[in-house]
Backbone bond lengths (Angstrom), bond angles and torsions (degrees), N, CA, C in turn:
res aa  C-N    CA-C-N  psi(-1)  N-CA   C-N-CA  omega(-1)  CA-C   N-CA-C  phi
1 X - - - 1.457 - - 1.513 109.37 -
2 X 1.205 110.95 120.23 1.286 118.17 169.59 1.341 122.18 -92.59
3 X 1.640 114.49 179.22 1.818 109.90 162.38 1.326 123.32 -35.14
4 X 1.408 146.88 98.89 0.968 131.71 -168.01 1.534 110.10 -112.85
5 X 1.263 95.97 110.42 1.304 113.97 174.17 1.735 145.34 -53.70
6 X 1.126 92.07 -4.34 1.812 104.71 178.68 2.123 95.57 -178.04
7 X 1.031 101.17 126.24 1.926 108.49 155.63 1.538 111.23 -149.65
8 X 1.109 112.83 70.45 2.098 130.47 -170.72 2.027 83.34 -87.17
9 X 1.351 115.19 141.01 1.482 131.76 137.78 1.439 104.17 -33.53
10 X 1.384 104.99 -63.52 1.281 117.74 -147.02 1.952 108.20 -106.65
11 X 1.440 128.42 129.77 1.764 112.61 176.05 1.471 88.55 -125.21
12 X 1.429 86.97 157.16 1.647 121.33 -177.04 1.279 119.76 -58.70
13 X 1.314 118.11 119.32 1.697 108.69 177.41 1.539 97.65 -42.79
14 X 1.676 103.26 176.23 1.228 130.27 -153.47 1.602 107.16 -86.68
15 X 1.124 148.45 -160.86 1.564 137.39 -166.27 1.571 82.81 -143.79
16 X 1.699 127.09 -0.60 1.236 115.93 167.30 1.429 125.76 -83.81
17 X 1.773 97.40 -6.22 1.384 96.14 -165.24 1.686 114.76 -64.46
18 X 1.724 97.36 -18.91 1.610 115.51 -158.68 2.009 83.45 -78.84
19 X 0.857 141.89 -1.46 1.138 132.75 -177.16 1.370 139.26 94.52
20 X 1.486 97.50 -15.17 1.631 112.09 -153.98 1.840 83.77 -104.91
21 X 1.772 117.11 169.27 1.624 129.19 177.88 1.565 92.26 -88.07
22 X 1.646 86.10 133.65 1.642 83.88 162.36 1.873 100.01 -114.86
23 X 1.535 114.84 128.17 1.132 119.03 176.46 1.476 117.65 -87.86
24 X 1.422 128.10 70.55 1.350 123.06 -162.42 1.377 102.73 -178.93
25 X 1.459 118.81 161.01 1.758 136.34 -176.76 1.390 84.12 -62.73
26 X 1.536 109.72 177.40 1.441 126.13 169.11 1.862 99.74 -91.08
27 X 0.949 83.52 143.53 1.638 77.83 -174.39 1.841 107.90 -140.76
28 X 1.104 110.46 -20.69 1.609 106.53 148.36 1.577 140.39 -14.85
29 X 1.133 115.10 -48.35 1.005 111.04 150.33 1.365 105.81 80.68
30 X 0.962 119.77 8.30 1.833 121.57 175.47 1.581 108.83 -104.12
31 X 1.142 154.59 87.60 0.882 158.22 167.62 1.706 135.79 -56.14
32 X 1.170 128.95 161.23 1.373 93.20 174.27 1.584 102.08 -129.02
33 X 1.029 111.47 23.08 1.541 117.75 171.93 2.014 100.40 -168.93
34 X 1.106 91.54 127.26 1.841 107.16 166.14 1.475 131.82 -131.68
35 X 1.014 118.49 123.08 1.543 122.59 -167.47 1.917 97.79 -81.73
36 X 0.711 148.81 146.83 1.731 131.62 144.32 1.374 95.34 -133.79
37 X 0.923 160.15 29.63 1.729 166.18 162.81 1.449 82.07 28.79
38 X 1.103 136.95 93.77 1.703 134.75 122.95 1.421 102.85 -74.72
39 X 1.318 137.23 -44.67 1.649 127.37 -166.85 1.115 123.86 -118.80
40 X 1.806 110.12 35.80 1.283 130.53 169.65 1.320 127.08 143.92
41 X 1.603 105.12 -140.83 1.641 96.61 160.06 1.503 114.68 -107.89
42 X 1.176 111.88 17.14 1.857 112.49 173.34 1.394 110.80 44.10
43 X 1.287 111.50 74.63 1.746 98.90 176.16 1.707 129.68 74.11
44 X 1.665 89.97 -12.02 1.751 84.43 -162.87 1.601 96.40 -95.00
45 X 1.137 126.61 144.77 1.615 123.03 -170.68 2.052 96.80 -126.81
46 X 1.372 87.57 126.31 1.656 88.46 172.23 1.934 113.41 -86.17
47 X 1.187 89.82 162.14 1.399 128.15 162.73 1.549 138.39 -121.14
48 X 0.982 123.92 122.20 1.415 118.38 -141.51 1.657 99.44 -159.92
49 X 1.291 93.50 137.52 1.903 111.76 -171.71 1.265 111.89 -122.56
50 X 1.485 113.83 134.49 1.361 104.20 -179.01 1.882 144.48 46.45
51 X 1.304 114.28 -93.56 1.445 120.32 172.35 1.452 99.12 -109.18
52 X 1.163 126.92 -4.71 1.583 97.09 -174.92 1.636 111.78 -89.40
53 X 1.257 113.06 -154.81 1.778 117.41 -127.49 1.869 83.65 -152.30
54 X 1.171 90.15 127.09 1.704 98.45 159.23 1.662 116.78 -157.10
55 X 0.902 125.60 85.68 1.448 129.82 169.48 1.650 144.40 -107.18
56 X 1.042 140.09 175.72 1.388 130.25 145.61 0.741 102.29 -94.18
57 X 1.836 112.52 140.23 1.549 143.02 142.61 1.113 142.74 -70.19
58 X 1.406 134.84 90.11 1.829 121.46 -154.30 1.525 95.55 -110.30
59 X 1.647 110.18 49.97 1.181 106.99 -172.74 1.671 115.18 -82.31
60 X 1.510 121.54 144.78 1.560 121.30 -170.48 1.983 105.56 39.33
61 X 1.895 92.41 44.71 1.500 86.74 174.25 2.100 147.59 79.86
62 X 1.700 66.75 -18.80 2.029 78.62 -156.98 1.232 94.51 -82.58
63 X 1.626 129.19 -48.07 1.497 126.90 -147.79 1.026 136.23 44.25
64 X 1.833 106.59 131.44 1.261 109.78 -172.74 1.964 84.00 -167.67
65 X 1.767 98.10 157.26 1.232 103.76 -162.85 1.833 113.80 -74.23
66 X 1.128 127.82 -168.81 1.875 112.73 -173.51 1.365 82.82 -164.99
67 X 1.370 111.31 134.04 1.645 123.80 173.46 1.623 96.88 -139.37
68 X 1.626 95.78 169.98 1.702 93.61 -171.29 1.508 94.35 -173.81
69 X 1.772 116.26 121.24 1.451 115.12 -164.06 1.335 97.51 -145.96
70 X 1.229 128.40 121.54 1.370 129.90 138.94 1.273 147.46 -64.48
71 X 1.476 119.39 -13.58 1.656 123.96 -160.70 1.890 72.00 -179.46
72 X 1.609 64.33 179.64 1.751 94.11 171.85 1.423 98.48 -98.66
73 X 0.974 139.00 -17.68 1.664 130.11 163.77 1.309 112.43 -73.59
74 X 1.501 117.66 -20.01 1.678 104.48 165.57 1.565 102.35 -153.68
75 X 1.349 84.38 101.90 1.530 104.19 175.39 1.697 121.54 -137.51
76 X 0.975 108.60 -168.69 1.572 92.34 -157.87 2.194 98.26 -163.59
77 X 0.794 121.29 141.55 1.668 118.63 -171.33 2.043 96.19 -162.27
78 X 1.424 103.50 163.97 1.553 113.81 163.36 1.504 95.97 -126.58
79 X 1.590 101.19 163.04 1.396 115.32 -175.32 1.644 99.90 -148.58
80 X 1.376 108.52 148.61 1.392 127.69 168.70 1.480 120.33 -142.33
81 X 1.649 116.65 113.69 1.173 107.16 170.08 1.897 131.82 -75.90
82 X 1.316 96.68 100.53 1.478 103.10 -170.77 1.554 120.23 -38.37
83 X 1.644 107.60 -38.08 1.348 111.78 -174.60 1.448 112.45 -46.58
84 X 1.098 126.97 -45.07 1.671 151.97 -157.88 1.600 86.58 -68.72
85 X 1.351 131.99 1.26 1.389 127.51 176.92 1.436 103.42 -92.24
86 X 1.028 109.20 -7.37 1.909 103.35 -165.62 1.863 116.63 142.45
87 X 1.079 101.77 -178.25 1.462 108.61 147.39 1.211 136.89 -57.19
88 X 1.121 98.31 -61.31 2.026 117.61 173.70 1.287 96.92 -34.27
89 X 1.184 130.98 -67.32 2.074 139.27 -158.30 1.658 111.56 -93.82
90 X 1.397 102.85 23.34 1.750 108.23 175.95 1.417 105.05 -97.49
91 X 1.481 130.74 7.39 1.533 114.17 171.97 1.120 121.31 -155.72
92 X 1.041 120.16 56.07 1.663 134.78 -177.68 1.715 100.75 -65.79
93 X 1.170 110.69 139.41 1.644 114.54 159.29 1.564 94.41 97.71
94 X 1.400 80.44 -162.23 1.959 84.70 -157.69 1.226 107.27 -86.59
95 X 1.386 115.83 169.52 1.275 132.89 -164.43 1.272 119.38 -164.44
96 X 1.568 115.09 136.94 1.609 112.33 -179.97 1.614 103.73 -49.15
97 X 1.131 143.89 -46.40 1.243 153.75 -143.06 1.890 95.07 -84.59
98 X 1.245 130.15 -23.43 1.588 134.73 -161.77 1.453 96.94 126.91
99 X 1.436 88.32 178.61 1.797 101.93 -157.08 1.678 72.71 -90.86
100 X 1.540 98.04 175.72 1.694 114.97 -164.57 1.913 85.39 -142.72
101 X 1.386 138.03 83.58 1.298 172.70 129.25 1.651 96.48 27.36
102 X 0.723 138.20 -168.97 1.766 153.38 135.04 1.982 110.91 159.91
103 X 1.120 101.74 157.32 1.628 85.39 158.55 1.719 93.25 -143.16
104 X 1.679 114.55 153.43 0.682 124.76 162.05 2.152 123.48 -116.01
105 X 0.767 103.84 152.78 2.094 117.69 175.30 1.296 115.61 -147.05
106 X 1.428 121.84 146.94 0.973 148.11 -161.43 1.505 104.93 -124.16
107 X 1.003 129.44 158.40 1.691 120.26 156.37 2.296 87.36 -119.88
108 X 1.990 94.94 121.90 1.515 96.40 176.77 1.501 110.93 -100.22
109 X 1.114 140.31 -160.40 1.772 144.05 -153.25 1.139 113.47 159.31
110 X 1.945 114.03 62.68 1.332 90.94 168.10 1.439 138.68 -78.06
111 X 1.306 86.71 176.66 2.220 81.39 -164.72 1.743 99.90 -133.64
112 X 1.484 119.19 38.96 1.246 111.29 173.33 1.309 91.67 -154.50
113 X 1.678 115.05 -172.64 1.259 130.01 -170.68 1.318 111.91 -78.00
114 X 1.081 103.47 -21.36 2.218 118.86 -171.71 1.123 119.43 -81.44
115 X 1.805 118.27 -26.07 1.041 127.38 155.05 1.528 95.84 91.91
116 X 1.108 122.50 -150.16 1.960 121.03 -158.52 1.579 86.16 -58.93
117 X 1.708 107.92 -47.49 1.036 100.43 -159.69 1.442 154.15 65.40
118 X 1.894 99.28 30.46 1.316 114.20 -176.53 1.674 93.90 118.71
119 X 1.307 120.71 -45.80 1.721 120.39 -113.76 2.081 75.12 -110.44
120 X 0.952 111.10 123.48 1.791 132.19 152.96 0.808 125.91 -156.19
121 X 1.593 129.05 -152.13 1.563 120.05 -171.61 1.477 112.60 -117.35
122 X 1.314 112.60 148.94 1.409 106.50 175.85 1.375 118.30 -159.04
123 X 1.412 126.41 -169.40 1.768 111.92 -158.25 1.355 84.87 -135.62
124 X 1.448 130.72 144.30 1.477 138.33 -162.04 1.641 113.52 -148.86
125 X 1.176 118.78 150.67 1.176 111.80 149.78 1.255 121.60 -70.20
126 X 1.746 109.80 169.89 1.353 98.79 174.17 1.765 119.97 -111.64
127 X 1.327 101.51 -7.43 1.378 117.79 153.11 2.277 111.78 -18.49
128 X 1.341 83.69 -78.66 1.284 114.67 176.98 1.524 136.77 -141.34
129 X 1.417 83.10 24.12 1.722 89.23 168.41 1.637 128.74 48.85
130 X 2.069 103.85 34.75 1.226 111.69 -152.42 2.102 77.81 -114.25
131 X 1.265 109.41 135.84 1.661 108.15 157.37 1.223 104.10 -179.72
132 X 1.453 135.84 -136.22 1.393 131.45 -118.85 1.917 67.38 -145.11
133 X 1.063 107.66 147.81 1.610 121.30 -176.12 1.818 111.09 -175.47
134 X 1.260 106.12 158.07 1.153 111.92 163.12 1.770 140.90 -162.62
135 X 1.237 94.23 135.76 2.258 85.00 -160.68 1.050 92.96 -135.30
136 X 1.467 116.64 -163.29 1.335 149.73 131.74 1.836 112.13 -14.15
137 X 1.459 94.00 168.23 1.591 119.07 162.04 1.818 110.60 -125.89
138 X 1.166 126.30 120.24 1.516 103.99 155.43 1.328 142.72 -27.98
139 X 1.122 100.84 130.22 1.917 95.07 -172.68 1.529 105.82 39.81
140 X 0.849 117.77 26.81 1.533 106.35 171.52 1.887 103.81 -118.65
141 X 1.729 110.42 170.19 1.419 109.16 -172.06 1.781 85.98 -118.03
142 X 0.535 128.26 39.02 1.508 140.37 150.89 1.622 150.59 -140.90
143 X 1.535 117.49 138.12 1.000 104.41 -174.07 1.552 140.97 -66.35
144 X 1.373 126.44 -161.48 1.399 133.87 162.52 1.210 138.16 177.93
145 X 1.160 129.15 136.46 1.564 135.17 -156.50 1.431 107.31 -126.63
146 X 1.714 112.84 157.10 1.521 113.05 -166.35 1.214 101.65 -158.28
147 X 1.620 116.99 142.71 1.549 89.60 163.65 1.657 87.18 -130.13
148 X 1.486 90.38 118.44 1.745 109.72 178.52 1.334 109.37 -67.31
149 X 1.459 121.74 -32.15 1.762 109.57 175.52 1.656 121.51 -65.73
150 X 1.305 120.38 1.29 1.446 123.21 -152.95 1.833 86.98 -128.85
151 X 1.991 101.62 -112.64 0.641 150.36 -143.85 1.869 109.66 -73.72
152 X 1.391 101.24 -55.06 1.275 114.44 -179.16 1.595 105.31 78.27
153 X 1.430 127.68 8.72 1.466 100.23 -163.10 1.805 98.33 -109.16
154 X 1.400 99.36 150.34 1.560 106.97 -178.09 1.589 101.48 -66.41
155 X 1.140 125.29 128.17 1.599 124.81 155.24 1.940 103.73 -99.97
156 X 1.272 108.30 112.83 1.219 127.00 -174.98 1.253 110.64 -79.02
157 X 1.097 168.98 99.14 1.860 135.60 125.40 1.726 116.15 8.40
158 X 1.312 121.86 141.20 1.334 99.01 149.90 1.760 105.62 -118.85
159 X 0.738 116.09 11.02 1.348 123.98 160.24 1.434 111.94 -43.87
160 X 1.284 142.39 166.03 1.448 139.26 134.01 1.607 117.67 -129.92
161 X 1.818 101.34 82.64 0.778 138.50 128.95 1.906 138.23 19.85
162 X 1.757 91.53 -62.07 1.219 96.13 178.29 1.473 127.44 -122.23
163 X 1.195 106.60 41.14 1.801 137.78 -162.73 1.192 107.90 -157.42
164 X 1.521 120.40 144.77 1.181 151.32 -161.64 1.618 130.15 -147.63
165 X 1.638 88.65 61.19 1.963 92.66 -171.91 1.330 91.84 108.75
166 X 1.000 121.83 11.25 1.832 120.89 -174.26 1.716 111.76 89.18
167 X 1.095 101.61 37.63 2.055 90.22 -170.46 1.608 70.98 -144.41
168 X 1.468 97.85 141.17 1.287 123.50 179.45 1.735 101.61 -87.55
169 X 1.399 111.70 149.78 1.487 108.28 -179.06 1.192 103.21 -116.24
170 X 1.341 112.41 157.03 1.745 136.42 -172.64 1.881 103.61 -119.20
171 X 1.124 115.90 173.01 1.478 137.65 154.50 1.408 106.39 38.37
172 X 2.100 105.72 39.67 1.265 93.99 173.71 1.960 87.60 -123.24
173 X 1.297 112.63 -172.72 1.734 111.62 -167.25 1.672 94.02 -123.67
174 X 1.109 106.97 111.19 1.631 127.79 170.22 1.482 103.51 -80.34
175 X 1.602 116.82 154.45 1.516 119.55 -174.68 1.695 86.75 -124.10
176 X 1.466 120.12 113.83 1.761 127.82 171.53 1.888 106.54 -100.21
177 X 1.418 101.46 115.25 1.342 106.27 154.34 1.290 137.80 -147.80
178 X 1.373 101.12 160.01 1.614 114.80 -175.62 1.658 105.62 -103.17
179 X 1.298 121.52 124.48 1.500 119.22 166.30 1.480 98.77 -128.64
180 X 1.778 86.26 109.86 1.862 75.93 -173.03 1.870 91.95 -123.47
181 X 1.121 102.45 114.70 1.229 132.95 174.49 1.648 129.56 61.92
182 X 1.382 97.20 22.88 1.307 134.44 -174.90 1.579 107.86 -61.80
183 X 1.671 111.49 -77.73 1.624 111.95 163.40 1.405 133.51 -75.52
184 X 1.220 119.84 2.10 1.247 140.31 -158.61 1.501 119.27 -168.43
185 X 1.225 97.28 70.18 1.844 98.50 174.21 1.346 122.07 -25.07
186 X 1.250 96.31 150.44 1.786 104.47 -172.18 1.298 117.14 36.73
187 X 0.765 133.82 38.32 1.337 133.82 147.81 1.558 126.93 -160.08
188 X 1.777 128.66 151.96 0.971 135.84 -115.21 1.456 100.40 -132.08
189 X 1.609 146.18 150.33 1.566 125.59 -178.75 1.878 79.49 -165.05
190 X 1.768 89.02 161.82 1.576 104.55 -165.70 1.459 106.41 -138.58
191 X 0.792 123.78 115.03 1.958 132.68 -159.35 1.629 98.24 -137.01
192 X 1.869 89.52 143.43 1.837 94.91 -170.83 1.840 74.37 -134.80
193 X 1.262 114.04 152.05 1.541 133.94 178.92 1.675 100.24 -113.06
194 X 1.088 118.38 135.40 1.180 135.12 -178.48 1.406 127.58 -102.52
195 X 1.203 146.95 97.10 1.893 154.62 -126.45 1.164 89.12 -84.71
196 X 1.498 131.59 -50.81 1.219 147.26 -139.75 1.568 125.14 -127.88
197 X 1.540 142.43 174.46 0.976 114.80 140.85 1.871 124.96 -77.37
198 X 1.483 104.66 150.75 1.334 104.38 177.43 1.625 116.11 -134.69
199 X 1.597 97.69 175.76 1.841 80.90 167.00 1.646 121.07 -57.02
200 X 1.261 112.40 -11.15 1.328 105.63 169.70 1.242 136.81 -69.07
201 X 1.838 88.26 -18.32 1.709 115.40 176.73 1.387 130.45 110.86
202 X 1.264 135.03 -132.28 1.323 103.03 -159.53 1.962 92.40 -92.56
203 X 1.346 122.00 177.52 1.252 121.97 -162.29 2.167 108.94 -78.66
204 X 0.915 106.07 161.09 1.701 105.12 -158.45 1.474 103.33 156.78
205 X 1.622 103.24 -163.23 1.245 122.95 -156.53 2.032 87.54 -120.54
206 X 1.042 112.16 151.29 1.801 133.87 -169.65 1.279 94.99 -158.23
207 X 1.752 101.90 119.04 1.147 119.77 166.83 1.909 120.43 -74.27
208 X 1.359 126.72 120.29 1.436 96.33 169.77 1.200 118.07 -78.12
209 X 1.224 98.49 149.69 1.787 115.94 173.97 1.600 115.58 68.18
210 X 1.595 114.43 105.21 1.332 118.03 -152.02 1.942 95.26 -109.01
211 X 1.024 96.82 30.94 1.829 114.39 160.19 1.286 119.60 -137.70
212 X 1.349 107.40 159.97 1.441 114.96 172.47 1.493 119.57 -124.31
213 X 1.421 113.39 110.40 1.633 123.33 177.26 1.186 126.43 -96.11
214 X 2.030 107.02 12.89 1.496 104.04 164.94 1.674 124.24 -72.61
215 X 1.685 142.18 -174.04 1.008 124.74 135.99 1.440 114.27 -86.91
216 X 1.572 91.16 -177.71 1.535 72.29 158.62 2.020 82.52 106.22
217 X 1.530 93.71 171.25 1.921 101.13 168.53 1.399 120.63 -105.78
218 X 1.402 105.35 81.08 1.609 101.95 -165.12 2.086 99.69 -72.92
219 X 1.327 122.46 171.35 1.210 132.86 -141.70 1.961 95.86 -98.96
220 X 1.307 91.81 -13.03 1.415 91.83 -176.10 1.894 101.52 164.13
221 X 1.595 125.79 165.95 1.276 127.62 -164.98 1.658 106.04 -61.40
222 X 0.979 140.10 131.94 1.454 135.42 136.48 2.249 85.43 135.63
223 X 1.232 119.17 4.24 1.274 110.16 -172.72 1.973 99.04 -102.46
224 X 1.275 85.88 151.12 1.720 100.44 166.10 0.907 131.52 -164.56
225 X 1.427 131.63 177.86 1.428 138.00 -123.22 2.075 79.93 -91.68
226 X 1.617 89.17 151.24 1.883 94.55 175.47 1.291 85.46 -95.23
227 X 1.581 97.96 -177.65 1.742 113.41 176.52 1.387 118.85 -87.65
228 X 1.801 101.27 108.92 1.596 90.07 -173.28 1.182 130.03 -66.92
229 X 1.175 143.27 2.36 1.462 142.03 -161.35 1.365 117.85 -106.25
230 X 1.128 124.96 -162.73 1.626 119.21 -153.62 1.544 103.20 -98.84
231 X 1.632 133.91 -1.23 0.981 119.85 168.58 2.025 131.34 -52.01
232 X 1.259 104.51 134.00 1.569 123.45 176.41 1.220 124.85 -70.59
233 X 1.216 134.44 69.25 1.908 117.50 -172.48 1.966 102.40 -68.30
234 X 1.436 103.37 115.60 1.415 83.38 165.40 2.116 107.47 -137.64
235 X 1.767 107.28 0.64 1.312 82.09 164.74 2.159 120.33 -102.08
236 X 1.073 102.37 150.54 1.539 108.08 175.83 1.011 109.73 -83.68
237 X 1.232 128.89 128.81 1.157 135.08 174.83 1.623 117.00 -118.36
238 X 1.632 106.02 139.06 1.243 109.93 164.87 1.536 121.27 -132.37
239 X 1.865 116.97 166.90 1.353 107.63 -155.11 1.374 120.59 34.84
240 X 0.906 110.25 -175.23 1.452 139.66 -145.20 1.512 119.76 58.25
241 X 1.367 107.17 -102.85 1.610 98.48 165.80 1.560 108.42 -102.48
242 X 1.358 128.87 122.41 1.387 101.94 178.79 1.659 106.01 -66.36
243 X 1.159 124.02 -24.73 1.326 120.38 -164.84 1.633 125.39 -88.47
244 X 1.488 98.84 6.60 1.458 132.67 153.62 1.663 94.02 82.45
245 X 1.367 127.84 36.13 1.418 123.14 161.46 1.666 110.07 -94.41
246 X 1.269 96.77 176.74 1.449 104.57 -163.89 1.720 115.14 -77.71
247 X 1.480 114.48 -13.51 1.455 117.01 -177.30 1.946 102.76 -103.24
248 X 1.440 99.65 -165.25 1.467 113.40 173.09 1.944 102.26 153.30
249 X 1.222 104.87 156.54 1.298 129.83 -155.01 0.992 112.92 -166.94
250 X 1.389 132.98 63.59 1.334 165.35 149.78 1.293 136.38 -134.96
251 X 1.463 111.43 166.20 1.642 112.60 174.70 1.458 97.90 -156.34
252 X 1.606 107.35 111.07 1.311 138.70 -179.87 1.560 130.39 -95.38
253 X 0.995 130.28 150.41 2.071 131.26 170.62 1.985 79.78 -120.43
254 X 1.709 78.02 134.71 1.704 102.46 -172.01 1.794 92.75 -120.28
255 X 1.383 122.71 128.29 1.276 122.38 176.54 1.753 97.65 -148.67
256 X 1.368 87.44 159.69 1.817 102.79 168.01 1.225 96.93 60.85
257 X 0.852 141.39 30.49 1.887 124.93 159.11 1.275 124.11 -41.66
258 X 1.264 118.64 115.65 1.506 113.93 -155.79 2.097 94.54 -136.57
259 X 1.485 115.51 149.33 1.356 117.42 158.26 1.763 101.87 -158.13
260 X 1.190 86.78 155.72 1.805 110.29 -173.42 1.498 90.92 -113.83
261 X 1.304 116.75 129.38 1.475 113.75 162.70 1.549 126.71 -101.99
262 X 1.583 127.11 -161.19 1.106 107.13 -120.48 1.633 94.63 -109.49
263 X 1.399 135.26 117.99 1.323 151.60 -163.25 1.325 114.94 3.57
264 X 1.356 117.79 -67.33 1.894 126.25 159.57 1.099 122.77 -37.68
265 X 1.561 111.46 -37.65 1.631 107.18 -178.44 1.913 119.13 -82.70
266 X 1.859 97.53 -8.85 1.229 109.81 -152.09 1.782 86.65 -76.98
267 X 1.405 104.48 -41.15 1.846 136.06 -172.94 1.599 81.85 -33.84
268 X 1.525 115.00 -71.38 1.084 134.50 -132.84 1.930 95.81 -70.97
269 X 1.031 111.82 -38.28 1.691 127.02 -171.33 1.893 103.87 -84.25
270 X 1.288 81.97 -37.09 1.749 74.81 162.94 1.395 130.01 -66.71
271 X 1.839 107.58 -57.27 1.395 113.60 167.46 1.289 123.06 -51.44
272 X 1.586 125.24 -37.21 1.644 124.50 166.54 1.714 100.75 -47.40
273 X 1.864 122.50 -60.13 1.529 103.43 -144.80 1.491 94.26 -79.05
274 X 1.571 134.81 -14.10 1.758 136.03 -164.27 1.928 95.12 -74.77
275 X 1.880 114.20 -23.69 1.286 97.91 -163.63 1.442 102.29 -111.15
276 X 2.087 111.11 -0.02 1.636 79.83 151.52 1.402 122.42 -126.77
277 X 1.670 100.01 42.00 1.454 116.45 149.67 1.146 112.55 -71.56
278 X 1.209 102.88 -52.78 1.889 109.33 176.54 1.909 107.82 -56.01
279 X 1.062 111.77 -56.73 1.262 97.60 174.79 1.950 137.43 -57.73
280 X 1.438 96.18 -11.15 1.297 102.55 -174.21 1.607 101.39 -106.36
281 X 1.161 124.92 4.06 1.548 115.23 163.15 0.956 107.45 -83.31
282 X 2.052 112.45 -56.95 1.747 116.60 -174.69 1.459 103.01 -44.50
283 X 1.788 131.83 -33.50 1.229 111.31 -160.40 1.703 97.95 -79.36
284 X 1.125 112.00 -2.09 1.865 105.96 -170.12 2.334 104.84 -84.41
């Protein structure tokens, strides 16, 4: 468990409701569910192939989860089915009815030369474990995000991110997120936070992919279209690939797992905690 920056019952409607684009990560910070594993793996159950590695870390106390994959013959990821949270977290992703909002972040830590190395977090069906995710590249100092149920297309960084003078960095805590249609209806954006300064520059938030190849009126460069159709993302996934392909080549520390769900449901979590505020004064 690290600094944890927001754990509210309850998160803030969206800054889209006011009408206007917001060009930026979610940065609020109120969440309505947070993992930080101080007392384990909280629900999250690994999967693991061959040589790879999936554990908790209760290292210097804090805890946080540790995956480690070479191939798709030995790889290693955790999963949580969100639904099992309630109502509120049974319909993330698109839907004949309108898209259904959420964003999810991770705080990542790589701890090898490869860097995420494929491996971040992301939200999937369970069909086939295809959705909107985002990590690392192999051997590469930059990130990337995908959403395999839709689109298929890599949104890159061109930044490099995870190097410093050309030397890749270790044992520092990256912030990975997905805001997919959260501030900006129907459409989807992928932001990595930076601990440090890097070649990317001074430390902050980097959008990947500083174009836009949807149609359509996306809200600003690097946004795109969500998946319109009736698919459900409801497990989270971490390590392996964040970008939900079949390889990865990394070994990561996964902390703060955090998601806000999707505007209607937020209504709904508000009106529960306002009526047993109300009830706990009348009882005074």
């Amino acid at each position: 468990m690290r600094k944890l920056l927001g754990f509210l019952a309850v998160a803030m409607l969206p800054a889209s409701f006011a009408g206007a684009a917001t060009i930026a990560p979610y940065t609020a910070n109120q969440w309505s569910k947070t993992w930080d594993f101080a007392t384990g793996t909280q629900g999250f159950t690994p999967t693991v192939a061959g040589g790879g590695v999936a554990f908790w870390n209760n290292g210097a106390g804090a805890g946080c989860l540790q995956t480690a994959s070479t191939s798709a013959a030995n790889s290693a990821f955790y999963s949580f089915d969100i639904s099992t949270l309630g109502p509120n977290y049974a319909n993330f992703g698109g839907g004949s009815s309108g898209t259904k909002p959420f964003v999810i972040q991770a705080d990542i830590m790589p701890v090898n030369n490869t860097q995420a190395g494929g491996s971040g977090v992301s939200l999937v069906r369970s069909i086939d474990n295809k959705g909107p995710g985002i990590g690392g590249i192999a051997g590469s100092a930059k990130g990337q995000a995908k959403d395999r149920s839709f689109d298929n297309g890599n949104r890159v960084n061109t930044q490099n991110v995870f190097t410093l003078g050309g030397v890749f960095i270790t044992d520092q805590w990256y912030t990975m997120q997905i805001e997919y249609g959260w501030q900006n209806p129907g459409w989807w954006s992928a932001w990595i936070k930076t601990p440090i300064t890097t070649d990317a520059g001074p430390a902050g938030w980097y959008q990947l992919a500083t174009a836009t190849t949807a149609s359509g009126s996306p809200p600003g460069p690097g946004y795109f279209a969500v998946q319109p159709g009736a698919d459900i993302y409801k497990l989270l996934r971490l390590g392996g690939s964040g970008d939900n392909g079949s390889t990865a080549n990394g070994q990561i520390n996964i902390d703060n797992v955090s998601i806000v769900p999707e505007p209607a449901s937020l209504g709904v979590l508000a009106a529960g905690a306002g009526l047993l505020a109300l009830r706990r004064r009348r009882a005074r």
